[in-house]
N, C-alpha and C positions, 0 to 999 in steps of 0.2 A: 308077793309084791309084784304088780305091773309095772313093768317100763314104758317111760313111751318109746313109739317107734321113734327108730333114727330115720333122719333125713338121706334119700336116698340120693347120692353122690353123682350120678351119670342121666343122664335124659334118660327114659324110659325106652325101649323100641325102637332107638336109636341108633343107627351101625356108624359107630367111629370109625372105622376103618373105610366109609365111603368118603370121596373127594371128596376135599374143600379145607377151611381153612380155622383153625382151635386156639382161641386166647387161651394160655394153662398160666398157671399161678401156683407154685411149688413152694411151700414156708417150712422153715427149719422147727425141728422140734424145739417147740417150750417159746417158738420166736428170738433164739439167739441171737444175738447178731455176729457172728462167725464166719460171714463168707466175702464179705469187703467193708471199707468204707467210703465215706463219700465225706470227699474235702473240697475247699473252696466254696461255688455256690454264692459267691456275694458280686456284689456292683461292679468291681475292677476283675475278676477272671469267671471264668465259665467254672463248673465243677468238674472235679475230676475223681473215677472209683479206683479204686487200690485195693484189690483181690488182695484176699488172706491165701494162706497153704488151701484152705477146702474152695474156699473160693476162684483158685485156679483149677485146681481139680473140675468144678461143675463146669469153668469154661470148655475145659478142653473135652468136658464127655457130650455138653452141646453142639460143639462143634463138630464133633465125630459122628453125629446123626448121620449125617445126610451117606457117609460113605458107608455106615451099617447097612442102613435101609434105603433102598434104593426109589421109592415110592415118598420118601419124608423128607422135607427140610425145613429148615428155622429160618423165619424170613427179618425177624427181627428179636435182639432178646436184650435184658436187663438182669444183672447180677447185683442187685441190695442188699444191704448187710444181714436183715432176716429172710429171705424172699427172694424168687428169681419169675420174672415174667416171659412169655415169649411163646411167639405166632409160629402156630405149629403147621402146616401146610403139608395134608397128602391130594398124591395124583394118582389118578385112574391110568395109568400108562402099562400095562399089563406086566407080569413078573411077582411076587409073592406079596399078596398083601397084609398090611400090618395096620391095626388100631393104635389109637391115638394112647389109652391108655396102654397097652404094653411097650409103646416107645418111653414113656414116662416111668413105668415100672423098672424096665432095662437100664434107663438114665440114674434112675433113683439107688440101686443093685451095685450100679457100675461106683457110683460117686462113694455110697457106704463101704464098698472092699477096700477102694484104693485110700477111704479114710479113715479107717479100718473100727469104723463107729457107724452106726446108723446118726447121722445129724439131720433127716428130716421128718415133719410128723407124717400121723399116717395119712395117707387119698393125696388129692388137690383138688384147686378151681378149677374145673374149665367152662367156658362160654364158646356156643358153636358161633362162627362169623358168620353172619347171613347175607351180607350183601358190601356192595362198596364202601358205603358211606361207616358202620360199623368198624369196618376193616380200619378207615383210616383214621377212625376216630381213637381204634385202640391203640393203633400204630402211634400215635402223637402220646395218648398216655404213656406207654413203654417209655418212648423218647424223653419227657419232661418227667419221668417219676422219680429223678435221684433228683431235680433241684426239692421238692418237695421234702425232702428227706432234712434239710440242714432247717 
């Protein structure tokens, strides 16, 4: 029996670990939704998310990046009930360099011990940002993707 080939998950020839700036998109196994919800979202208030137990969990291992790796931070992110988005930015500023995927890996590692379950599937999205306009376009999706949710 022949399979087809799988889709190969990463740009080709590509060093993630060189500057610049990575939409990732990280989905819970099976697309649970176990990591917040999203309330409100109508005409009289704004929405508002409400992190579950894993869903604080992935806050705080996002937010722990930048002080792991000293080359990485998250310049914007979003924690959805199946799904977490968010702008992954490394610098050329010398000191040990780290890929895009093994911050995602580590992130991924870090969130399954302390939740003491694997809850996401396997890989992720990522999109390299190529330039301003890009950047601020995904920036705005991040920012509006929970009213989209209700």
């Amino acid at each position: 029996m022949i399979l087809p080939d799988r889709k190969k998950n990463r740009l080709e020839n590509f060093d993630y670990s060189s500057g610049g700036a990575y939409f990732i998109t990280i989905c819970t196994r099976d697309r649970k939704k176990i990591l917040s919800e999203i309330v409100g979202a109508d005409t009289i208030r704004p929405y508002e998310i409400i992190l579950s137990q894993y869903g604080k969990i992935v806050d705080k291992a996002i937010n722990n990046i930048a002080n792991i790796y000293e080359n990485i931070s998250v310049d914007k992110y979003v924690i959805m009930p199946d799904h977490v988005h968010m702008i992954l930015r490394i610098t050329n500023n010398g000191g040990r360099m780290v890929s895009a995927p093994t911050v995602i890996a580590g992130m991924k590692r870090y969130v399954s011990k302390k939740c003491g379950v694997s809850i996401w599937q396997k890989s992720y999205y990522d999109h390299i940002i190529r330039n301003q306009k890009d950047y601020n376009e995904i920036w705005e999706y991040i920012e509006h993707n929970p009213e989209k949710e209700k």
